[in-house]
N, C-alpha and C positions, 0 to 999 in steps of 0.2 A: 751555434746550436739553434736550433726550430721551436716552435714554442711545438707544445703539444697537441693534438686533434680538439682533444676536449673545451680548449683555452678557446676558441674557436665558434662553439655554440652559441646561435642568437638564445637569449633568454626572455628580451623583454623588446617589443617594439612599440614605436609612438604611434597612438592611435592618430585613425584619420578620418573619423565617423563625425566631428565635430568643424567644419571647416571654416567657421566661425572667429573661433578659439585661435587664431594664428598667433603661432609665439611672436613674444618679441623678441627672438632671432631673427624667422624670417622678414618682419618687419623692419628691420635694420637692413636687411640682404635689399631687402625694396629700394629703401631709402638711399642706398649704395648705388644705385644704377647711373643715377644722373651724375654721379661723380668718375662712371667709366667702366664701373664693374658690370661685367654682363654674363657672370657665370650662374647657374642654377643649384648645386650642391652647396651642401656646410663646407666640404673638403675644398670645395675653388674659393668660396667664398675666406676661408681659412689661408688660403694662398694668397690671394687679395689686398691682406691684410694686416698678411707680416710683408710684402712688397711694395705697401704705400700707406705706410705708417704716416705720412704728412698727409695723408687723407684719412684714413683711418679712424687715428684718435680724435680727431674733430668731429666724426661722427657719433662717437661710444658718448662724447660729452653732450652732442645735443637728443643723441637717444636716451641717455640715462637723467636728462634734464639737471645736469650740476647748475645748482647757483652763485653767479658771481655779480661781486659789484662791479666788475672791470675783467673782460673777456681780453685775449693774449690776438695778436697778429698772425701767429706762425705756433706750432705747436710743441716745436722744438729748438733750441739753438746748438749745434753741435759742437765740442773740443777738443780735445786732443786724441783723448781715447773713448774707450768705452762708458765707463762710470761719468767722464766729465762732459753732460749734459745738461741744461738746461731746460727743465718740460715749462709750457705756457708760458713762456716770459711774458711779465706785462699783468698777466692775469691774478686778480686779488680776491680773494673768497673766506669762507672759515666751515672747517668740517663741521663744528656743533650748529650752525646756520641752519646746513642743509638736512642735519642728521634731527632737524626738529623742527623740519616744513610743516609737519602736520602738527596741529594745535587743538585739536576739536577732542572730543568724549570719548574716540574710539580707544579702546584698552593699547596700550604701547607696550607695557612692560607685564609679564605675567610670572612672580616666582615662589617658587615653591621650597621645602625644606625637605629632609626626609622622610619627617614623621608625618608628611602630607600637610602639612601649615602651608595654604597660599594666602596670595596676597597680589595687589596689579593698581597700575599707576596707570591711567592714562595719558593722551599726547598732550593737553591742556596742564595737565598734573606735574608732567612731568617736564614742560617750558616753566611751568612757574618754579618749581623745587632747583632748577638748573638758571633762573635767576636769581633766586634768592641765595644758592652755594657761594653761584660767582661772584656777589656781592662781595660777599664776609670774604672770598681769598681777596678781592680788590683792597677790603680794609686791610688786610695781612701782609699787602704789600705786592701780592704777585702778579705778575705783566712780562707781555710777551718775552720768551727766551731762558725765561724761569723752568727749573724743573718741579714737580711735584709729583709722589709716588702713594702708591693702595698697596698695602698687606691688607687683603680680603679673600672673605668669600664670594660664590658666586650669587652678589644679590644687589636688588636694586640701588643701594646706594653708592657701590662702586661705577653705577652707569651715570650714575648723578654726577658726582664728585669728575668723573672723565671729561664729561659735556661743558662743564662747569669751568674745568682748566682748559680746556679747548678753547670755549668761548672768548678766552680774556687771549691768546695764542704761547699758552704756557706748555710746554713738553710733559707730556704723562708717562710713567711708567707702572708697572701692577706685575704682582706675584703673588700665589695663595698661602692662606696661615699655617699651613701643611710645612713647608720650610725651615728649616732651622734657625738660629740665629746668626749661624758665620753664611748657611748661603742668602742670606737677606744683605748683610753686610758687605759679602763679596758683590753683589748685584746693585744695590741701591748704592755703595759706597762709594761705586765708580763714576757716579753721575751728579751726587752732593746735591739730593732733593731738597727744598726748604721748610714744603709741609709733607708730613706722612698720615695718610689716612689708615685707620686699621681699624677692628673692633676688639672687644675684651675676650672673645673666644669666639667656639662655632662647637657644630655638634656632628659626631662623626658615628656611625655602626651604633648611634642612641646615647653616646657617650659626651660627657662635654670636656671641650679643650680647654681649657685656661691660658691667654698667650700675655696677659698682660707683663712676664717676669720676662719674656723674650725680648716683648719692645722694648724693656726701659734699658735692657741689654743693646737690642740695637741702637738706640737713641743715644747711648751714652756711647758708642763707636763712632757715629758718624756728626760728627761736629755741624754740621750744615743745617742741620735739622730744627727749624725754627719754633714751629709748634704742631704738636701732635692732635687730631681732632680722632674723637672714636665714636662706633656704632655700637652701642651695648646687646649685642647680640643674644649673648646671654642673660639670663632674669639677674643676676649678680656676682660678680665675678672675688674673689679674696682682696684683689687689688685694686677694686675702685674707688680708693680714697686718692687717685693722682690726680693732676691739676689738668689732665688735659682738657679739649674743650671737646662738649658733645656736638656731635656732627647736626645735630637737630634743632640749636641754637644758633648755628653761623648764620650772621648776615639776616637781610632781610627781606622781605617782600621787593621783589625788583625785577623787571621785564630785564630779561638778559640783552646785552650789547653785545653785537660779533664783532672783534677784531678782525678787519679785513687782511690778511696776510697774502707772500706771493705763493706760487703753487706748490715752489720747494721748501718750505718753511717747515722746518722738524716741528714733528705732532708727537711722535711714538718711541721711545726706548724700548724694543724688545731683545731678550737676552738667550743667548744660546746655551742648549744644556749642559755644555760646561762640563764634559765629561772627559776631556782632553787636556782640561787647561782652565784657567781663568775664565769665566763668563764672558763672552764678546756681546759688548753693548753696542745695540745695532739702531744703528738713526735710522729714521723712516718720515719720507715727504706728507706733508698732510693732504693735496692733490692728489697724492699718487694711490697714498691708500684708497680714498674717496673714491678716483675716476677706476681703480681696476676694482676694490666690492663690488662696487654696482655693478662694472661689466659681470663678473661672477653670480653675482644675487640675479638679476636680471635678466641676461642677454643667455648667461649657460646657463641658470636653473628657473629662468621665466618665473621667479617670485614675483608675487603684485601685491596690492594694498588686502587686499581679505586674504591673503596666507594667512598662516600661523608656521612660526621656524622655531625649532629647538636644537639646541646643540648640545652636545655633553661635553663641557668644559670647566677650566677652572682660568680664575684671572691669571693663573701664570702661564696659559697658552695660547698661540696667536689667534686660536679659534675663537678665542674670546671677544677679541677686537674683530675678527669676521663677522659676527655672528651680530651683534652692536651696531655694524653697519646696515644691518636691514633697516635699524628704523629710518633711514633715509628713503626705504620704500614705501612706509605707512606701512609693513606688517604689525601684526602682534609676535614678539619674540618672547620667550620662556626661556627663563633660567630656572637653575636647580641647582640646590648644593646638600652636599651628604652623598652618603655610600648609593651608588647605584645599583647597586645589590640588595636594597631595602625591600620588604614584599617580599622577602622574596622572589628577591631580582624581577619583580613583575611592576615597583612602581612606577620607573618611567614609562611604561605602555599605558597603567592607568591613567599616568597625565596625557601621554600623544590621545587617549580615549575623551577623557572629559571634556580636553579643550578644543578637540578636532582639529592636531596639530597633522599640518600636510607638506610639512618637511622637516624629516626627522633626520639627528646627525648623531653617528656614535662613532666605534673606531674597533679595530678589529679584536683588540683584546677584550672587548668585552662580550662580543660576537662570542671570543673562544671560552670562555667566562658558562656564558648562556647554554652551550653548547656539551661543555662536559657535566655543568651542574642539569643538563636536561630539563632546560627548561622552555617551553614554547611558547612565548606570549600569543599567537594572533588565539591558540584555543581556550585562552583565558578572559583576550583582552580584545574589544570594535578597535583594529587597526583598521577599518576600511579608508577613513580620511585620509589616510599618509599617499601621497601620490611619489613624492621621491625619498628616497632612503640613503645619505649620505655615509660615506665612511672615510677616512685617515688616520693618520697616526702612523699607519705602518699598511704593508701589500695586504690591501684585501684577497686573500686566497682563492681561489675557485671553489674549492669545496664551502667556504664562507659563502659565495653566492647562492647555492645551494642550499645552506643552510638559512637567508634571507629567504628565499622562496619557499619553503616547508614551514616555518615558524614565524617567520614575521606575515609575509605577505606578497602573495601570489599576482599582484598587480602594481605595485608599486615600478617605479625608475630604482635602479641600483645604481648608484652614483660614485663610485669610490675615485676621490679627488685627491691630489698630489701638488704640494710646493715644499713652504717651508716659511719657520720665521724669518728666514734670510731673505726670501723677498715679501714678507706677510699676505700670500695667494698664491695661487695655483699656477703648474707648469702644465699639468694636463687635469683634465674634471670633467664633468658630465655635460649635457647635449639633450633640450628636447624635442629633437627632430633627430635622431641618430637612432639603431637599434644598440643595446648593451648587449655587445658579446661575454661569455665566462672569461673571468679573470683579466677583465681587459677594463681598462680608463678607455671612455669614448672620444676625447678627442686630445689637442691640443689648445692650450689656452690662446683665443684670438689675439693677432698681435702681437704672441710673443713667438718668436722664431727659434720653436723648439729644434733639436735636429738628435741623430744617437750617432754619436763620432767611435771610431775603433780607436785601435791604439797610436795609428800612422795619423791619427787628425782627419779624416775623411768621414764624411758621412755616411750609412749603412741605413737601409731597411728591408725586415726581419732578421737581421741579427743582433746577439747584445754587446752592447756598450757603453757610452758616456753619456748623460743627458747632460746637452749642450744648450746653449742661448746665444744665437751668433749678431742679435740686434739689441741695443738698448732698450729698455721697457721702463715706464713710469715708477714701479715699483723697484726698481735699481735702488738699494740702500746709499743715502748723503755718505756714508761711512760710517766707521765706527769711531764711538766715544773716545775722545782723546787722542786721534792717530792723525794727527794734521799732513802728517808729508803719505798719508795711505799705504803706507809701508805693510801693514799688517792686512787690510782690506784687500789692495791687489797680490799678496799672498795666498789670502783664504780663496776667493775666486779666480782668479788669472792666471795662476800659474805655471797652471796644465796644459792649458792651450791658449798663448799669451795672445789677447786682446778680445778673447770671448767666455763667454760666463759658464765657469765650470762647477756645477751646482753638486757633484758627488754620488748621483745616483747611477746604479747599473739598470741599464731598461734596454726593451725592444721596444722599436717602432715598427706597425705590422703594412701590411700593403694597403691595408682601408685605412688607415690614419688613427690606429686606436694605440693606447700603447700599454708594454709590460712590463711589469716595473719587479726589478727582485732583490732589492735592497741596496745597502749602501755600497758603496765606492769601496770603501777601505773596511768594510767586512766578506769582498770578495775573497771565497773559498781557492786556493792554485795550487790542490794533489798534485803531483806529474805535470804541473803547467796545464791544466786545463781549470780555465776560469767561472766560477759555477757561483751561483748567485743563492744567498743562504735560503730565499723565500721559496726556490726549487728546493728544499728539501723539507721546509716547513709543509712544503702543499702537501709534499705526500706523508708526512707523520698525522696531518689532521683526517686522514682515512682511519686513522686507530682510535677507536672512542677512547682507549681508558688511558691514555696520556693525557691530561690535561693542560701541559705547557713543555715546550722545546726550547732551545738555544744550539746552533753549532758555532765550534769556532775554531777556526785553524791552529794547529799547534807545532810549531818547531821540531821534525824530528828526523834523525840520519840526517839530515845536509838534504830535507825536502821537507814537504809539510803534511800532515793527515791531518784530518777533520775530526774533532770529537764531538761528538752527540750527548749532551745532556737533557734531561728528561723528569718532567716532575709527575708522578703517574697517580692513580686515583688507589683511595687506601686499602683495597680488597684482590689489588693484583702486586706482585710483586716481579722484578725485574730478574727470571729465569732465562736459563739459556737459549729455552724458545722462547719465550719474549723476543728476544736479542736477536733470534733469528726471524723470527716474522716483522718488526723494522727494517732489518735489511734487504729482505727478501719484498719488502714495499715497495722502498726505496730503490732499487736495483730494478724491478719487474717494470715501476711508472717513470722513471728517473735516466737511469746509469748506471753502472760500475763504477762509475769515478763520482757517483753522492755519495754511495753508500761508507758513514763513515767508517774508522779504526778502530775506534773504540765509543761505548755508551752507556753513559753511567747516572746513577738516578740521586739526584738531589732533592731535597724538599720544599726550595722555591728557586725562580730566577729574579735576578737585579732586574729594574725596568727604571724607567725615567716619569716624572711624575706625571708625563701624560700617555704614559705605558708602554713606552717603546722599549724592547729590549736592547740591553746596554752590551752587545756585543763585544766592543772594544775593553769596556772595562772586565769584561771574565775572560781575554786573552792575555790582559798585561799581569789579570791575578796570577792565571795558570802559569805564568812564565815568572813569578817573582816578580815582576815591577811593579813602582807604586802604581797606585789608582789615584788623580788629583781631583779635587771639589767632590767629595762623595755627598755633601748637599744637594746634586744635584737628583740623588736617586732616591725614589722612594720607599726603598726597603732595603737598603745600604749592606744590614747587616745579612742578604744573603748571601754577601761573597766570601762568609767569611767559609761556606761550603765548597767550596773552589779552590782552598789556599792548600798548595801542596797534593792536590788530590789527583792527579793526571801521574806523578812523579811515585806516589803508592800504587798505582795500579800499572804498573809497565807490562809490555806484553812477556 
């Protein structure tokens, strides 16, 4: 299938009035020539790049100026297969080094709560608070190879506490207090932290949490757990008579020491949502992360030292650890924690306003959020600072760009970027020298040699398929926790298409190099054998205002499969049989015959993932009877219990 005409329209192009101003794309493209490249576009330079990777990444490190005590010979040493490489050999550095070149006054960290409490550390502030941590875990005992883990929220003292273990070249993990007690347990247990950082609650919808009765729960599961430090978040918590220590007395005044490490040297345990199975606890190189942010921050969204980046995140999502990385560029970054929906859903725009944040990062649920609750920040709120406008999580829709340009803002970059915790970065992301077509990712992440394979293994462009990775890339995960022989790693990635990185998404790649992405792998829709990607039918249900949220998902039925459509609709319409006909008739007029589901039935919420992905596979195993495993990993668990049996009452 063709993408659609619409998918198609430029929306936004890179201005050329300033030529001055040259990104540090084209600056790299410069700096390329003497090594052989002599092409003029992003897209040759894009080919360049995934063809001479031993040129290449030599480059991105001395554009992105990493610092090292000891630089590598050769950029890679190759093995057997794919994953078994070696990046920089030779080369010894430490991410917290470079992630805190800067030292001087300028504000580093900027965050806020929901009730509007800010607060901001600068880069002087914040080398000394990240000596003095490191210290007290140095008395604690912990040194490189150690694990140490955050139950937090998103606020400065979890960026402390990270820098802190970096520093010493201790392995970090983080997940936010939102969690239960068995998915903390399933996640931290597999890795056997020795300090766990947390605080005594956090405040949600203006509510406050109390988590101290969960930690001592998890504390008392995981044996490894040596001492617990916390951030009294709250004014007083029922349970703060425990012994543990305040995070605001560790250690002491002390200029922090970088362990110098090699480049593969595990930094990161991030863990997968777990909605299939047991959490896979995914190692992550401390180089790798390092050298691909900055290509990302830098090279595709030409961040410098006077940005300001915000992200909407929570420490249990890899955006978090993206986002963390800018301060290796001297921006200012902003965190927030609490309902984004505060204000009336209008107070993040009041912070992009106050602080003149000019890259701003959210994700499409909340776009859709913004959208049924009708609400328009740019008429409320000076977006003019935002120059680029990030999104993830899940396919930013077309009509979602559309919805950026009406309310947020008519000038900004629309940036909707794509990877995963699996490689903690992007497989494709924004570009500022490209135009942004509707419903289209602008490029291909430099370097990594993206490709859309059909079912025979061949490559394809403009049709959909597999999103493939046919070269090794830095951010390749060491593996996973515990799997020495990689039995379970060359599993999750290789098996598809054995000796190349099969990352699970259904996408087009278009003839200009942009690409479309329509959900996952294994929630492809196949009525009658034709293959339809779920995000094709979300685009067109988001043309009906008064649905507020969608889900389809394949159901078993006669010895083939039909699609049902679930729907959560706004409380002053109800799901009549013209309802039911005018979806179809959306669907069918912008789509196919073969979208329009079987049947469509209205529920009062959908299951999502705590950083709001809808949990597809878990409302297919409902519908069908099978369990659901790790329901920790979802944030509102108990709407499947709307799903149970309810396909099998409604027969045709």
């Amino acid at each position: 299938m063709k993408s659609s005409p619409s998918s198609s329209t430029v929306i936004w192009s890179p201005s050329t009035d300033q030529p001055e101003n040259i990104s540090q794309l084209k600056q790299m493209m410069t700096r390329a020539i003497p090594l052989g490249y002599s092409g003029k576009s992003v897209q040759s330079f894009y080919a360049w790049s995934v063809d001479y990777p031993d040129l290449f990444w030599p480059l991105v490190w001395e554009s992105v100026n990493i610092i090292a005590s000891t630089s590598a010979d050769t950029p890679f040493r190759r093995g057997d297969d794919f994953a078994d490489i070696s990046w920089f050999p030779g080369a010894r550095l430490n991410i917290a080094e470079n992630l805190l070149r800067y030292r001087d006054e300028r504000e580093a960290i900027i965050a806020y709560q929901e009730n509007g409490e800010r607060s901001s550390l600068t880069y002087q502030e914040l080398f000394v608070e990240t000596g003095r941590v490191a210290s007290g875990l140095a008395a604690l005992g912990i040194k490189e190879g150690d694990t140490v883990a955050a139950l937090m929220p998103n606020i400065p003292e979890a960026v402390i506490f990270m820098l802190a273990a970096a520093s010493l070249g201790a392995i970090f993990c983080s997940a936010s207090p939102d969690f239960g007690a068995s998915g903390i347990i399933e996640r931290f247990g597999q890795i056997a932290p020795r300090i766990l950082l947390t605080v005594n609650g956090y405040w949600f919808k203006g509510k406050a949490i109390d988590i101290t009765p969960r930690v001592r729960e998890i504390a008392a599961a995981i044996p490894s757990i040596e001492t617990i430090l916390v951030v009294p978040n709250l004014p007083q918590s029922p349970d703060d008579s425990s012994p543990w220590i305040p995070f605001s007395t560790l250690g002491s005044p002390s200029k922090p020491t970088f362990a110098q490490l090699p480049f593969d040297a595990p930094l990161y345990v991030l863990f997968s949502s777990g909605t299939t199975g047991k959490p896979k606890c995914i190692v992550h190189r401390a180089g790798g992360v390092l050298l691909e942010h900055l290509k990302e921050h830098m090279i595709h969204g030409d961040l410098r030292r006077d940005d300001t980046i915000f992200y909407q995140t929570t420490c249990g999502w890899m955006m978090w650890n993206w986002l963390i990385s800018a301060l290796a560029v001297g921006s200012r970054i902003v965190l927030f924690d609490g309902s984004p929906l505060a204000d009336n859903g209008l107070l993040l725009f009041r912070i992009a306003e106050q602080e003149r944040i000019t890259v701003f990062g959210t994700n499409a649920k909340f776009l859709s959020l913004l959208h049924a609750l009708n609400i328009s920040p740019k008429h409320s709120c000076d977006l003019s600072s935002i120059r680029t406008i990030l999104s993830t999580g899940s396919p930013l829709l077309p009509e979602q760009y559309d919805f950026i340009r009406d309310h947020l803002s008519t000038t900004a970059q629309i940036s909707s970027i794509s990877g995963g915790t699996d490689i903690v970065g992007c497989f494709a992301l924004g570009c500022p020298d490209l135009p942004v077509h509707r419903g289209e990712l602008q490029m291909r992440s430099l370097g990594l040699a993206v490709e859309v394979w059909n079912n025979e293994g061949k490559p394809v462009v403009g049709e959909r398929g597999e999103l493939v990775c046919t070269k090794p890339f830095p951010t390749v995960p060491l593996g996973f926790w515990s799997d020495s022989d990689r039995r379970r790693f060359s599993a999750a990635y290789f098996s598809r298409f054995p000796g190349v990185w099969h990352h699970g998404d259904y996408v087009e790649l278009t003839p200009s190099g942009g690409m479309i992405f329509y959900g996952r792998s294994d929630t492809v829709l196949n009525p009658g054998g034709v293959r339809i990607g779920t995000a094709e039918i979300y685009r067109e249900i988001g043309r009906i205002p008064w649905i507020l949220d969608s889900v389809a998902v394949g159901q078993r039925w006669l010895g083939d499969e039909r699609i049902v459509l679930f729907i959560v609709i706004s409380p002053e319409h109800q799901l009549t049989t013209e309802a039911i006909r005018e979806i179809q008739d959306t669907i069918r007029k912008n789509a196919s015959p073969f979208h329009v589901p079987k049947k469509i039935i209205a529920v009062p919420d959908i299951p999502r993932t705590r950083s709001g992905k809808v949990v597809e596979i878990a409302i297919k195993q409902t519908i069908h009877g099978e369990p659901v495993q790790n329901l920790e990993s979802l944030a509102n668990p108990e709407a499947l219990v709307h799903f149970i049996d309810l396909i099998a009452l409604k027969t045709d």
